[in-house]
C-alpha positions in Angstrom: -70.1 -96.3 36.5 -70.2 -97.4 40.4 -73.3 -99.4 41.8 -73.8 -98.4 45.2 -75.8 -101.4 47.1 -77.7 -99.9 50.0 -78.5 -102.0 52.5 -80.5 -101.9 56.2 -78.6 -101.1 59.8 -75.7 -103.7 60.0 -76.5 -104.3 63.9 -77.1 -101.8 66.8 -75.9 -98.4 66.6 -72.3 -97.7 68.1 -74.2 -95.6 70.6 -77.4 -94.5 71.8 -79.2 -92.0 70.2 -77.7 -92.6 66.9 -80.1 -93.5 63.9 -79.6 -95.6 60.3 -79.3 -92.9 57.0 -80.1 -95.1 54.3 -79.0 -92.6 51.6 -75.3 -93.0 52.8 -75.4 -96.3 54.5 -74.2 -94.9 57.8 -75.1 -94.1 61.3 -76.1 -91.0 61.6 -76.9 -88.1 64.5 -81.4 -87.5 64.1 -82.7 -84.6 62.8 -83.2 -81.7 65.1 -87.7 -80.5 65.1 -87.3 -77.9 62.0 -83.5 -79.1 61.0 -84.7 -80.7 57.5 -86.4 -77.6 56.3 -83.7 -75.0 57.3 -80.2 -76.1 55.7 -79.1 -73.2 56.2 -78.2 -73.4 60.2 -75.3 -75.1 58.5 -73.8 -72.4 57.5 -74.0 -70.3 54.4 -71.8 -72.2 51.9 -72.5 -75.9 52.0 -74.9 -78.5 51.4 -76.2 -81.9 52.5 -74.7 -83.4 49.7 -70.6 -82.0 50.1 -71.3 -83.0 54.1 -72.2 -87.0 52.8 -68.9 -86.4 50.1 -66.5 -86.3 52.5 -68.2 -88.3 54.9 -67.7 -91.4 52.5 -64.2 -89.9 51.5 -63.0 -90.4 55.3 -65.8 -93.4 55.9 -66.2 -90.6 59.3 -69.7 -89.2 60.6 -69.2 -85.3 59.5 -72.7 -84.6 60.8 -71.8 -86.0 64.0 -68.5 -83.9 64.2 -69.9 -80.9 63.8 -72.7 -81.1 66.3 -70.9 -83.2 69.0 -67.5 -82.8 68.5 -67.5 -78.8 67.4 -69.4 -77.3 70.2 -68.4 -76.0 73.6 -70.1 -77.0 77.3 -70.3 -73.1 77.5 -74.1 -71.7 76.8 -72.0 -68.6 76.3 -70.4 -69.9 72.8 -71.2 -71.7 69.8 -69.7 -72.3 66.6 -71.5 -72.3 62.7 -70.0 -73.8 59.6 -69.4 -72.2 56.8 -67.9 -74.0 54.6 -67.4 -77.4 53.6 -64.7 -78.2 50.5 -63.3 -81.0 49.5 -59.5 -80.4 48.1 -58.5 -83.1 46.6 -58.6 -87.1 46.4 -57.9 -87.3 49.3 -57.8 -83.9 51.8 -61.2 -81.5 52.5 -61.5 -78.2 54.6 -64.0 -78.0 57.1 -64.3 -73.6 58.1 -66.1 -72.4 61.3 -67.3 -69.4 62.9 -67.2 -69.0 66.7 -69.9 -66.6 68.1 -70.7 -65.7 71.5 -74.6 -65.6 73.0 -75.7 -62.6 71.2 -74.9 -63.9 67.9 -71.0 -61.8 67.4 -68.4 -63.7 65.7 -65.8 -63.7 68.2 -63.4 -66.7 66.1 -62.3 -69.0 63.2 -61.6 -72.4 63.3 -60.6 -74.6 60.0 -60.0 -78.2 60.3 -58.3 -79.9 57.0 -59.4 -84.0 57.1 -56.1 -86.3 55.6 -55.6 -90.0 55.1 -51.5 -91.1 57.1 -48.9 -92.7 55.7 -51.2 -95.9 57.1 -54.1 -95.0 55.2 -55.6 -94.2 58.6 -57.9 -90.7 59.4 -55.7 -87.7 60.5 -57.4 -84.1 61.2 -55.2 -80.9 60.3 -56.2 -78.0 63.6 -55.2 -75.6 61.0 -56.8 -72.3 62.9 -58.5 -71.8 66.2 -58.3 -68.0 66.3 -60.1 -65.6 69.0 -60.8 -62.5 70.0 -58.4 -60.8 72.4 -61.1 -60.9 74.7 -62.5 -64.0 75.0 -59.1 -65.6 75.4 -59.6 -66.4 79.0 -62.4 -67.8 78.6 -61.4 -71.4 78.6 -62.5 -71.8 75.2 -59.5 -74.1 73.6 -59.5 -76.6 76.7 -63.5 -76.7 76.5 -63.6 -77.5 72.9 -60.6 -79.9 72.7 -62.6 -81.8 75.4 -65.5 -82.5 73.0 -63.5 -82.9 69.9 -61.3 -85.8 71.2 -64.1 -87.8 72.4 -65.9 -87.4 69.2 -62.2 -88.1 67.4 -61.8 -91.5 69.4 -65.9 -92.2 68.9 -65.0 -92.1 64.8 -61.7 -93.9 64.9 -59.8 -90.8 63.7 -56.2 -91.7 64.5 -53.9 -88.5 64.9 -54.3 -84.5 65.1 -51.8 -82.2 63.9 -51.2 -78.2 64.2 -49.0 -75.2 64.5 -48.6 -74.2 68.1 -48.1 -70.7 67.9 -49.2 -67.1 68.5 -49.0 -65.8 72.4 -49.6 -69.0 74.2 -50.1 -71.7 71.5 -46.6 -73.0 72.5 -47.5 -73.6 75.8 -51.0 -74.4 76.2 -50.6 -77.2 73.2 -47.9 -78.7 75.2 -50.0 -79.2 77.8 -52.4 -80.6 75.9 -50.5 -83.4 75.1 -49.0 -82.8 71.5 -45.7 -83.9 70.6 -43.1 -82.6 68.2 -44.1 -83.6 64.8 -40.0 -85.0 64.1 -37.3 -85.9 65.7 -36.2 -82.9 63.4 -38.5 -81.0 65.1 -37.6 -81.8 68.6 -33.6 -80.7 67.9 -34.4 -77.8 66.2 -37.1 -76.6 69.6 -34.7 -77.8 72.1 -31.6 -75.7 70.4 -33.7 -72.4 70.3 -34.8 -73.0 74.2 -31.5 -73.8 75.1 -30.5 -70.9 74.1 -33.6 -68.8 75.1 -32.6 -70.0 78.7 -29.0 -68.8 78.2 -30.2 -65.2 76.8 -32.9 -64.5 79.5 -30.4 -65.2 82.3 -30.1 -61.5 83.5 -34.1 -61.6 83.1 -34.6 -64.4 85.2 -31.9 -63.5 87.6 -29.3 -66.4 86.3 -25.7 -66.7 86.6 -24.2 -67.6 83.0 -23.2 -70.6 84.8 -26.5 -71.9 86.3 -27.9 -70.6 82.7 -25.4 -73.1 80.9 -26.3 -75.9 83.1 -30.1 -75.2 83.3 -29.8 -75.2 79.0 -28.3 -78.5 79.7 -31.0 -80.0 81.4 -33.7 -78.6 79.2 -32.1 -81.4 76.5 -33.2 -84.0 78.2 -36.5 -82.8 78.6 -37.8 -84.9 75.0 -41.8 -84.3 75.2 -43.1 -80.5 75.0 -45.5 -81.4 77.9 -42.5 -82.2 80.5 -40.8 -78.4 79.1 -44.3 -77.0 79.5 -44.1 -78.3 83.3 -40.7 -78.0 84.0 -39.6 -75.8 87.2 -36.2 -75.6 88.2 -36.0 -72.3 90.1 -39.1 -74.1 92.1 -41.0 -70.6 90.7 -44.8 -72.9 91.3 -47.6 -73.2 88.5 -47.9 -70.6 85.9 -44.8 -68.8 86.8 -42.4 -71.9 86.0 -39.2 -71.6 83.7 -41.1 -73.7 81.3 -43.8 -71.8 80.6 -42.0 -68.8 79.9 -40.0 -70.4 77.6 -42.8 -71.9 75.8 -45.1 -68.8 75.8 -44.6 -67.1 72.1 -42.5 -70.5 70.6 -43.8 -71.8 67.4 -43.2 -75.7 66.5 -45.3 -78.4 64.8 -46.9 -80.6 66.5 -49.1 -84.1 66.6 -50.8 -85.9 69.3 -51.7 -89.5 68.6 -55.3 -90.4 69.4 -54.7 -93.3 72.0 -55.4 -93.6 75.2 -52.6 -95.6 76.1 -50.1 -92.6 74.4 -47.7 -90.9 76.5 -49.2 -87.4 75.1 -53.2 -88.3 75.3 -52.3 -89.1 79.1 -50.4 -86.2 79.6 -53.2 -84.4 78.1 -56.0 -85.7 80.5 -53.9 -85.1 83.6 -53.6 -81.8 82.9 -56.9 -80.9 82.2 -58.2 -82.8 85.0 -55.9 -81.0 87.4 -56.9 -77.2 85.4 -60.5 -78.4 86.9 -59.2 -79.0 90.5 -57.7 -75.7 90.3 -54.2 -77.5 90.1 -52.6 -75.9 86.9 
């Protein structure tokens, strides 16, 4: 049998606001007026006590995560768990609805929590699907925003995902993530290589400048220099890169430091999206 010691606050809170839960020895986000008698604005399918369980499996604030991590600056949106499951030893599933002001689910997300190679905290993006039309809404940019902060906040070290459907590809890229693998990289470099030599006629290429445009594209390594890359001098949003990246699919894994090459990629870009410059 374990003993569990509890003890009182180890020292100030990490950051205002922030309050001492003696029942899992952690620092914990306060009660909302009328939170405490109405589980259920969780979410349907999970409890105070699976919410603490993989809290203490992760040694991460979950309560935290959901409320100021998972939520969008839009008063047009909002997300509700439903589900909280732990997997395994060592992996649990955390499933959301999006809904828009009237109350309409409009999207899923799932996020699947992991331990690295380095026994350090990764997060899984396993699904951030929406409605055809809310997709312009900004929606993926505005949450990422909140979630990284809250990631850094918690010490959670890496994220990965699938960048897919229409514009996964690109807008991940720009978001900073990396190929997962050198395996990776080849295998997304070969098919765009070759992508730029089949949409020659489209893009109005000679096979030559095709060839030698395929070339160059190699020794683009990150997805966020392909994502930005403009050789015909086409401008923003109408670049050779873009098109290339629109529709690909590749996995992908941006390292949770602000001194990365992708995290820094990642603010630039969205700080020039708010300027209007992307």
């Amino acid at each position: 049998m374990k003993l569990i010691y509890k003890q009182g606050a180890p020292g100030p809170p990490p950051r205002p606001g922030l309050v001492w839960h003696e029942e899992t020895s952690r620092w914990r986000r306060p009660k909302e007026p009328g939170e405490e008698s109405e589980p259920h604005s969780y979410g349907p399918k999970y409890s105070e006590k699976q919410l603490n369980r993989v809290s203490n499996m992760f040694k991460i604030d979950v309560d935290s995560l959901i409320h100021e991590g998972y939520k969008f600056t839009n008063p047009n949106y909002g997300i509700t768990v439903n589900v909280i499951k732990v997997l395994s030893n060592d992996s649990a599933r955390l499933a959301m609805g999006i809904h828009d002001a009237a109350g309409n689910r409009i999207g899923d997300l799932e996020r699947k929590f992991y331990h690295t190679d380095k026994g350090e905290v990764g997060i899984l993006h396993e699904l951030f699907r929406i409605d055809a039309a809310h997709q312009n809404a900004g929606l993926a940019g505005d949450l990422a925003d909140n979630v990284e902060a809250e990631y850094l906040q918690q010490g959670i070290k890496e994220i990965r995902l699938n960048a897919n459907m229409d514009v996964g590809g690109y807008a991940w890229a720009r978001q900073g993530y990396d190929f997962d693998s050198g395996k990776e990289r080849k295998r997304m470099l070969d098919q765009l290589s070759l992508k730029v030599k089949s949409g020659a006629q489209m893009k109005g290429l000679s096979e030559e400048e095709a060839k030698r445009l395929g070339e160059e594209l190699k020794t683009l390594k990150y997805p966020w220099a392909i994502a930005a890359w403009d050789p015909l001098n086409e401008g923003p949003g109408k670049n050779l890169g873009k098109w290339l990246l629109l529709g690909a699919d590749w996995y992908g894994k941006k390292v949770l430091d602000p001194d990365s090459k992708g995290f820094k990629a990642g603010e630039a870009y969205r700080r020039a999206k708010k300027r209007g410059a992307a």
